[in-house]
mmCIF file as Biopython writes it, N, C-alpha, C and O atoms, coordinates in Angstrom:
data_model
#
loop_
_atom_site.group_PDB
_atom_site.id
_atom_site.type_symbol
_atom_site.label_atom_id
_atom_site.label_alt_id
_atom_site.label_comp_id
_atom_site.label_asym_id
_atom_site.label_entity_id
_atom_site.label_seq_id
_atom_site.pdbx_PDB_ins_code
_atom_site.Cartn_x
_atom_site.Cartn_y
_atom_site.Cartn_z
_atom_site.occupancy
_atom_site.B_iso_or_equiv
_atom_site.auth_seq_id
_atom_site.auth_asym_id
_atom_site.pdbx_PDB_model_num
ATOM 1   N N  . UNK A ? 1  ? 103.108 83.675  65.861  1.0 0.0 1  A 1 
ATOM 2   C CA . UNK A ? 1  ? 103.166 83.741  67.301  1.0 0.0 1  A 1 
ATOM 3   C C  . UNK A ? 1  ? 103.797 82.446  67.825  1.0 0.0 1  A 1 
ATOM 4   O O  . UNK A ? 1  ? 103.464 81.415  67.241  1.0 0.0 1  A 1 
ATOM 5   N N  . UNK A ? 2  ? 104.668 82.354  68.853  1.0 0.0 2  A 1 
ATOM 6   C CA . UNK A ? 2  ? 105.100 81.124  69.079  1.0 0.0 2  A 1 
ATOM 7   C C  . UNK A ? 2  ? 105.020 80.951  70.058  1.0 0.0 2  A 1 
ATOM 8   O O  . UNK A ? 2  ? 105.011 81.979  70.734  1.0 0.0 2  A 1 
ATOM 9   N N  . UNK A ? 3  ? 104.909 79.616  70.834  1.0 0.0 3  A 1 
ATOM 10  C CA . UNK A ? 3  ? 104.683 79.344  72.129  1.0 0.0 3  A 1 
ATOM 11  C C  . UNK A ? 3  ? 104.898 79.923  73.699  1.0 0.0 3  A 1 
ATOM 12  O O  . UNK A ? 3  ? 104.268 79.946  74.756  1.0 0.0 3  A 1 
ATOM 13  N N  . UNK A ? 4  ? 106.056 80.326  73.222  1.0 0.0 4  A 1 
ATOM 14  C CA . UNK A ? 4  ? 106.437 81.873  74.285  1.0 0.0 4  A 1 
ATOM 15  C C  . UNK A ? 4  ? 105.081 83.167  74.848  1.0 0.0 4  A 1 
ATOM 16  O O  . UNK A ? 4  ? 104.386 83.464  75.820  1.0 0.0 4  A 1 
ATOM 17  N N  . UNK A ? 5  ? 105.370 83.562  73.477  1.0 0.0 5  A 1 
ATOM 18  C CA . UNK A ? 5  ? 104.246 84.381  73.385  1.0 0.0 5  A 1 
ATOM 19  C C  . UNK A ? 5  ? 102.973 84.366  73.543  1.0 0.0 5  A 1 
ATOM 20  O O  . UNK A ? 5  ? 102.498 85.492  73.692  1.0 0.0 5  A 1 
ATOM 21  N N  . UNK A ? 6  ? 102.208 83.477  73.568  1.0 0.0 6  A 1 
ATOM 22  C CA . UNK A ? 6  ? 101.002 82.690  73.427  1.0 0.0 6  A 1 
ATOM 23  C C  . UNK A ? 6  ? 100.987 82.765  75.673  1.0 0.0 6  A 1 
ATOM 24  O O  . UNK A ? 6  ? 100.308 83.416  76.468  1.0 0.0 6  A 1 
ATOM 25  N N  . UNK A ? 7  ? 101.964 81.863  75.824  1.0 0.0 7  A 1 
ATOM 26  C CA . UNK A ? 7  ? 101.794 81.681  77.498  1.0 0.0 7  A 1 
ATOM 27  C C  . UNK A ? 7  ? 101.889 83.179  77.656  1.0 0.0 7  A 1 
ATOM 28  O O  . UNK A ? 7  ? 100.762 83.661  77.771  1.0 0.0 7  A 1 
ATOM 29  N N  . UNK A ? 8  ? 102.570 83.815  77.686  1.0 0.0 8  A 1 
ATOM 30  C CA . UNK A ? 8  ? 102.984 85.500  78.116  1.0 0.0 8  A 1 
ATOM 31  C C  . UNK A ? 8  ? 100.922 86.088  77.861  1.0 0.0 8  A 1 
ATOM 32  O O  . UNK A ? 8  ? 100.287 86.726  78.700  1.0 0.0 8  A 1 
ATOM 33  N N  . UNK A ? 9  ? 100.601 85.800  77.058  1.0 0.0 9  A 1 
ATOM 34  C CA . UNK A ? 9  ? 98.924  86.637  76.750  1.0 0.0 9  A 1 
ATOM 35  C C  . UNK A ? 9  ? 98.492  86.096  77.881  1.0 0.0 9  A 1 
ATOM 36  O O  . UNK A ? 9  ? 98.307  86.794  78.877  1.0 0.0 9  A 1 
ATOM 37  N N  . UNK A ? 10 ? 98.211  84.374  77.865  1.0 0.0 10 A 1 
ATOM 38  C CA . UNK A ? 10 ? 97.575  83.872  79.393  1.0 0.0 10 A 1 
ATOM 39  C C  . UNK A ? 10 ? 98.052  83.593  80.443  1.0 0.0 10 A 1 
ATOM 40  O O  . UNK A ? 10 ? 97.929  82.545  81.077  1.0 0.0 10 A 1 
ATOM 41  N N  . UNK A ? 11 ? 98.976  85.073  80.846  1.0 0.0 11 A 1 
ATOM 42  C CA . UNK A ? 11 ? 99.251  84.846  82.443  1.0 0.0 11 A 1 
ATOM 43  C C  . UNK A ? 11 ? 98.484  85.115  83.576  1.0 0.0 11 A 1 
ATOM 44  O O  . UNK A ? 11 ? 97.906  86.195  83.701  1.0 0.0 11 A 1 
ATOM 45  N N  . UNK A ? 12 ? 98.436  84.382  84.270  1.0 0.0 12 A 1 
ATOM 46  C CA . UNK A ? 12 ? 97.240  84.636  85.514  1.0 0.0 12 A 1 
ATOM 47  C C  . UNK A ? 12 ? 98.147  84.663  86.778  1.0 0.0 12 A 1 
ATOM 48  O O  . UNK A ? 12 ? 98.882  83.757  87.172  1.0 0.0 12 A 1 
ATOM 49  N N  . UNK A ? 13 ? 97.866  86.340  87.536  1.0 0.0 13 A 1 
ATOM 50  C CA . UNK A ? 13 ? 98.630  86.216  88.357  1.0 0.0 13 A 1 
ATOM 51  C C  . UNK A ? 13 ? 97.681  85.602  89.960  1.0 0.0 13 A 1 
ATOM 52  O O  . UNK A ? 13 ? 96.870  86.173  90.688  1.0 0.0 13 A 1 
ATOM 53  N N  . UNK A ? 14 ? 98.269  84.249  89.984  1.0 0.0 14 A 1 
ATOM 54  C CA . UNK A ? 14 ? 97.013  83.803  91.019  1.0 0.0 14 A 1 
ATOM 55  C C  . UNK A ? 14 ? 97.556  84.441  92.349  1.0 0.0 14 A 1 
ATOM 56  O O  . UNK A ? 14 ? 96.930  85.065  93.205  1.0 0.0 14 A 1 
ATOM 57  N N  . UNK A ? 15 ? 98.684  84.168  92.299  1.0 0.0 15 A 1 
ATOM 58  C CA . UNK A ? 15 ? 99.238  84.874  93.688  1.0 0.0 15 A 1 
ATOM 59  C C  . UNK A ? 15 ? 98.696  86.201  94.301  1.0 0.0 15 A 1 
ATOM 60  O O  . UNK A ? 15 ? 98.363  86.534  95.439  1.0 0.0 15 A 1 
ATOM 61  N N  . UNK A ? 16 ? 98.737  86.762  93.211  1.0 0.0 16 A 1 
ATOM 62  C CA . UNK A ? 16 ? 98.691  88.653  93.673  1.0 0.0 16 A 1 
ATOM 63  C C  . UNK A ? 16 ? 97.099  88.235  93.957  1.0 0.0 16 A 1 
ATOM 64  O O  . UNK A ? 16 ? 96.757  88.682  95.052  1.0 0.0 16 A 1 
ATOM 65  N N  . UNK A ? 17 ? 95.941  87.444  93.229  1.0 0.0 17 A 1 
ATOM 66  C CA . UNK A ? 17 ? 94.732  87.231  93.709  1.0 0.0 17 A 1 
ATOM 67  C C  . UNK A ? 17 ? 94.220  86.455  95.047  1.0 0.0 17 A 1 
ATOM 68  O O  . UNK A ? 17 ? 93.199  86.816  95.632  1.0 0.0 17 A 1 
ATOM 69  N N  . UNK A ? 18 ? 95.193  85.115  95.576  1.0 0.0 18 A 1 
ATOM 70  C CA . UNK A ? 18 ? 95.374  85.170  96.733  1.0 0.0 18 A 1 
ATOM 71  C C  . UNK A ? 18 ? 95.379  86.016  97.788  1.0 0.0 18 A 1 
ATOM 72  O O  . UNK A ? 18 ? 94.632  86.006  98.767  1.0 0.0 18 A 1 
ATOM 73  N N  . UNK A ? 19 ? 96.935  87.300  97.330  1.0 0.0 19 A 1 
ATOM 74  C CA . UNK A ? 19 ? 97.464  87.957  98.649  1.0 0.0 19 A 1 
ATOM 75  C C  . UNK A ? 19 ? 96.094  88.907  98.569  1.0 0.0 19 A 1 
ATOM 76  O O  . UNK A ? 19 ? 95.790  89.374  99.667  1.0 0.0 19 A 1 
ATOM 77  N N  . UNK A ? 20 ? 95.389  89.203  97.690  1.0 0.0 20 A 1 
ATOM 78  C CA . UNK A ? 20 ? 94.122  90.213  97.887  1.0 0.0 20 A 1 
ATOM 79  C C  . UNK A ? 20 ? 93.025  89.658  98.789  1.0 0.0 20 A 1 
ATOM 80  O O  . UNK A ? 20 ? 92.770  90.269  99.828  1.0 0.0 20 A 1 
ATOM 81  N N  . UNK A ? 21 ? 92.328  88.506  98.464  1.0 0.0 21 A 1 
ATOM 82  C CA . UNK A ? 21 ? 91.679  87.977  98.516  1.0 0.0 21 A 1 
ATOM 83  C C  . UNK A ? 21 ? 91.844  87.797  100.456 1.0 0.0 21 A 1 
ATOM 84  O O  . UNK A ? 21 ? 90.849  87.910  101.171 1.0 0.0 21 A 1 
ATOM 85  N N  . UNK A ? 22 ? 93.136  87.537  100.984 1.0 0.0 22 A 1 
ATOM 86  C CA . UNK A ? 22 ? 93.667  87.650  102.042 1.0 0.0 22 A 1 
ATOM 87  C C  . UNK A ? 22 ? 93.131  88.956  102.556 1.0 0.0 22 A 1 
ATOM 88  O O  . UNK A ? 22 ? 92.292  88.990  103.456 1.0 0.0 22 A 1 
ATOM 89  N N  . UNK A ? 23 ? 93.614  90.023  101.985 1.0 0.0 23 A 1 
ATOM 90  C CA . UNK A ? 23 ? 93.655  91.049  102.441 1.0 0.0 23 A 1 
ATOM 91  C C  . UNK A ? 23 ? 92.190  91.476  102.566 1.0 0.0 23 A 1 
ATOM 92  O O  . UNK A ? 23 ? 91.730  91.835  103.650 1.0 0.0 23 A 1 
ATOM 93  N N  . UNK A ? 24 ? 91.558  91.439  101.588 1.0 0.0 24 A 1 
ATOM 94  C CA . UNK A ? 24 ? 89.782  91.736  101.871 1.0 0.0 24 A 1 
ATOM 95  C C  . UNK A ? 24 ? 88.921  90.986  103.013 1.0 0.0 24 A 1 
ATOM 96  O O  . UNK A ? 24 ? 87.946  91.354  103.668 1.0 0.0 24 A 1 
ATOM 97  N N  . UNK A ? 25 ? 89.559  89.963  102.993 1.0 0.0 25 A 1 
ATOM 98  C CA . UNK A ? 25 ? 88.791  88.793  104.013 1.0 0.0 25 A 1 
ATOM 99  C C  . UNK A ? 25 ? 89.328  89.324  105.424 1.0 0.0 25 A 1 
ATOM 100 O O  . UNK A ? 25 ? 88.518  89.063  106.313 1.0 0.0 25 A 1 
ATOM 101 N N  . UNK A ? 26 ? 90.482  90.004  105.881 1.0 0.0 26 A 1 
ATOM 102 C CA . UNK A ? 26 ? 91.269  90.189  106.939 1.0 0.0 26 A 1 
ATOM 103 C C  . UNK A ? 26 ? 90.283  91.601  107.398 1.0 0.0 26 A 1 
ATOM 104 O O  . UNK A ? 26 ? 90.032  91.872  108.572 1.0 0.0 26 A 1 
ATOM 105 N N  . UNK A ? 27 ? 89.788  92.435  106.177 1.0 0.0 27 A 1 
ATOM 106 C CA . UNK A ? 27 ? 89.468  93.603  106.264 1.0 0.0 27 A 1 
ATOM 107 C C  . UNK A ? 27 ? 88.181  93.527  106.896 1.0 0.0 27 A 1 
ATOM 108 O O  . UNK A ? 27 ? 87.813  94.166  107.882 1.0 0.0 27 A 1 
ATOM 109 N N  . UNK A ? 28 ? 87.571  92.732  106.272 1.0 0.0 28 A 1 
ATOM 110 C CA . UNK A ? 28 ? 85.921  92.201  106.323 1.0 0.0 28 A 1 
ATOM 111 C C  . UNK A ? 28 ? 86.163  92.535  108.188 1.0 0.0 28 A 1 
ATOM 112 O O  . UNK A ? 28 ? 86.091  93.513  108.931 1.0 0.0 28 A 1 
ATOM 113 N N  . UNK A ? 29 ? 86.492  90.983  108.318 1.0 0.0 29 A 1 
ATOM 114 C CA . UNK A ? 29 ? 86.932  90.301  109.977 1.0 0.0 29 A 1 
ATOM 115 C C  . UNK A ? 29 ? 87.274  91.651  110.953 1.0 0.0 29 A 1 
ATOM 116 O O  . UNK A ? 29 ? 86.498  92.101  111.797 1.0 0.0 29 A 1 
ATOM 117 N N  . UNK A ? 30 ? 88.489  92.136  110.667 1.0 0.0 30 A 1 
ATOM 118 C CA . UNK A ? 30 ? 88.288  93.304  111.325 1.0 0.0 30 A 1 
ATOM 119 C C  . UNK A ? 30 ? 86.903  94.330  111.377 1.0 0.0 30 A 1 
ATOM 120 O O  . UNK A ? 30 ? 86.234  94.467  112.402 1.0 0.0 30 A 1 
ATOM 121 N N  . UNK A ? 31 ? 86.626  94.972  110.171 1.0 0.0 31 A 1 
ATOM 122 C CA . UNK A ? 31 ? 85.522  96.097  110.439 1.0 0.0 31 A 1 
ATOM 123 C C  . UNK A ? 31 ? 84.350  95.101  111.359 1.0 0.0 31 A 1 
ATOM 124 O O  . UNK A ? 31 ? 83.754  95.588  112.320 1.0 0.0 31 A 1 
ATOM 125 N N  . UNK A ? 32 ? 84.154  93.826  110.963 1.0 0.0 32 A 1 
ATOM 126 C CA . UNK A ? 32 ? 83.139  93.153  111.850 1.0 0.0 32 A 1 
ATOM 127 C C  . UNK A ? 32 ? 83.421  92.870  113.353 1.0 0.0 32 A 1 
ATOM 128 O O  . UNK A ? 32 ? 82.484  92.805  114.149 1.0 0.0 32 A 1 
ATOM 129 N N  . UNK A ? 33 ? 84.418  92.740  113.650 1.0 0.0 33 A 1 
ATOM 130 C CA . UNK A ? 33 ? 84.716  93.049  114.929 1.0 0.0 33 A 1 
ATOM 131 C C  . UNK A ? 33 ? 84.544  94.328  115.656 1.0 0.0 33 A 1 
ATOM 132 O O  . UNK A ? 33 ? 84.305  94.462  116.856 1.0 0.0 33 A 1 
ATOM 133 N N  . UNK A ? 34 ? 84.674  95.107  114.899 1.0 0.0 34 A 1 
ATOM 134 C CA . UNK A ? 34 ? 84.721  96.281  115.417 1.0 0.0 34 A 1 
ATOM 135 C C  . UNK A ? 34 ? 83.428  96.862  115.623 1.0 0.0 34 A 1 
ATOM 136 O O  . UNK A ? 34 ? 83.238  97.705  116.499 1.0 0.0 34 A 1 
ATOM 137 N N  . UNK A ? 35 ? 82.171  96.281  114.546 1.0 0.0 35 A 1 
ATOM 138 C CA . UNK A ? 35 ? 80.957  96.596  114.465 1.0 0.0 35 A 1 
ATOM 139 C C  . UNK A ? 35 ? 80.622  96.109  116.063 1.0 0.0 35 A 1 
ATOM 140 O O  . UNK A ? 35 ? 80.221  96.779  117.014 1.0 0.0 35 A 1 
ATOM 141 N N  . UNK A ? 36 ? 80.981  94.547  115.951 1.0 0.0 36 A 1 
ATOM 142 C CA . UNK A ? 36 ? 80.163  93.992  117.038 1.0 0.0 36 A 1 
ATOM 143 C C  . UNK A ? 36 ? 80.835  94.595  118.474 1.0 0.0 36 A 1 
ATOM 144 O O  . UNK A ? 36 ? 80.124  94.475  119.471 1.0 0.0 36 A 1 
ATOM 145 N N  . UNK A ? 37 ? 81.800  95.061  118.595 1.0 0.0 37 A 1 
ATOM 146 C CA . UNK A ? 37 ? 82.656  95.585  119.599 1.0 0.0 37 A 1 
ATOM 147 C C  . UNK A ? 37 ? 81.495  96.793  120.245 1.0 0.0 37 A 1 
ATOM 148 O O  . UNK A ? 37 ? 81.069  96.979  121.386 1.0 0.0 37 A 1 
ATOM 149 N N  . UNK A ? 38 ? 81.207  97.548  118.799 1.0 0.0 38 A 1 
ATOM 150 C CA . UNK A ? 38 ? 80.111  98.895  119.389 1.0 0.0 38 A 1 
ATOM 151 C C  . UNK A ? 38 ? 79.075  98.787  119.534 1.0 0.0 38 A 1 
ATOM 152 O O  . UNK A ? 38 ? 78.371  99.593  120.143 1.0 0.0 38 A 1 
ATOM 153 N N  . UNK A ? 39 ? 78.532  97.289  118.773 1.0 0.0 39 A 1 
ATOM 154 C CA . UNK A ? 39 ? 77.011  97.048  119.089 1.0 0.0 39 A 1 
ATOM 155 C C  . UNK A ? 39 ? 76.615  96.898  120.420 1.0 0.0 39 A 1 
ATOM 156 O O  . UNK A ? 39 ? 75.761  97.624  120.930 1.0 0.0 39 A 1 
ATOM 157 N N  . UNK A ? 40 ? 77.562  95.410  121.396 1.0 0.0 40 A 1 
ATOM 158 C CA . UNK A ? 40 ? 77.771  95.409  122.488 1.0 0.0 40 A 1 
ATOM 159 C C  . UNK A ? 40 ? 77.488  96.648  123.053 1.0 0.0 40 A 1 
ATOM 160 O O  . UNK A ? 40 ? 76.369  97.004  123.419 1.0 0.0 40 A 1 
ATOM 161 N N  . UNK A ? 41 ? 78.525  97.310  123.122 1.0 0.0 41 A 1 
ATOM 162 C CA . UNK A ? 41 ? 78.408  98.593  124.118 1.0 0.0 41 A 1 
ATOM 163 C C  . UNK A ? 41 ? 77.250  99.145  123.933 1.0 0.0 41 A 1 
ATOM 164 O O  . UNK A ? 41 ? 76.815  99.586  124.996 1.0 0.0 41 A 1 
ATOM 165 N N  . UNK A ? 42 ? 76.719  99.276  123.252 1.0 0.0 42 A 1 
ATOM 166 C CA . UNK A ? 42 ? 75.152  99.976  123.007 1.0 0.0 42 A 1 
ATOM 167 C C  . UNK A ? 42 ? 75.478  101.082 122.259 1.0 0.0 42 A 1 
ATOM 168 O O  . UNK A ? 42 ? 74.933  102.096 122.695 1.0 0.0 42 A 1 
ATOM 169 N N  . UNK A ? 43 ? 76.442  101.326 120.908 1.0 0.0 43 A 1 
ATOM 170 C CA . UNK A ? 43 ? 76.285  102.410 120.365 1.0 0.0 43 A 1 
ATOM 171 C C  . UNK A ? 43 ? 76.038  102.533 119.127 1.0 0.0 43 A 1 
ATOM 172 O O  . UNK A ? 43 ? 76.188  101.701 118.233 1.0 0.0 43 A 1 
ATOM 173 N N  . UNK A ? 44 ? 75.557  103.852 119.065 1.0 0.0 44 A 1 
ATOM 174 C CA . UNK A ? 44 ? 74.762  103.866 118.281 1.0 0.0 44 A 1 
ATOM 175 C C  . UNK A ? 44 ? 74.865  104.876 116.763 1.0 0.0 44 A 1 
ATOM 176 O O  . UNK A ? 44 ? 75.708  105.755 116.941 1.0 0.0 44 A 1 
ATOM 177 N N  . UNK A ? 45 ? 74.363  104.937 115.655 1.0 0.0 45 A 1 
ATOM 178 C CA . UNK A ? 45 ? 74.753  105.939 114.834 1.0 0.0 45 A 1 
ATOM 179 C C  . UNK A ? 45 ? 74.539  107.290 115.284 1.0 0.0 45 A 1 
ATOM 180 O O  . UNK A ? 45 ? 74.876  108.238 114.575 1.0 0.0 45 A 1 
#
C-alpha cells in the first residue's frame, strides 16, 4: 500500500459535515420559530 492510498482510506469529508451540520441547525431554528410563533397565538394540538 503506498502513501497515496493509505490518505485516500482516511478521507474525512469535513466540509460536506459542516454544510449539514448548517443545515440541521438552520432546520432546528426554523421549526422553533415556528413552534413559538403558534404557542403565542394560543394554539393548540
Amino acid at each position: 500500500m503506498t502513501k497515496k492510498d493509505k490518505a485516500d482510506d482516511e478521507f474525512r469529508p469535513t466540509g460536506t459535515v459542516v454544510i449539514l451540520a448548517i443545515f440541521v441547525v438552520t432546520l432546528i431554528v426554523i421549526w422553533a420559530t415556528i413552534y413559538m410563533i403558534l404557542i403565542g397565538r394560543g394554539g393548540t394540538l
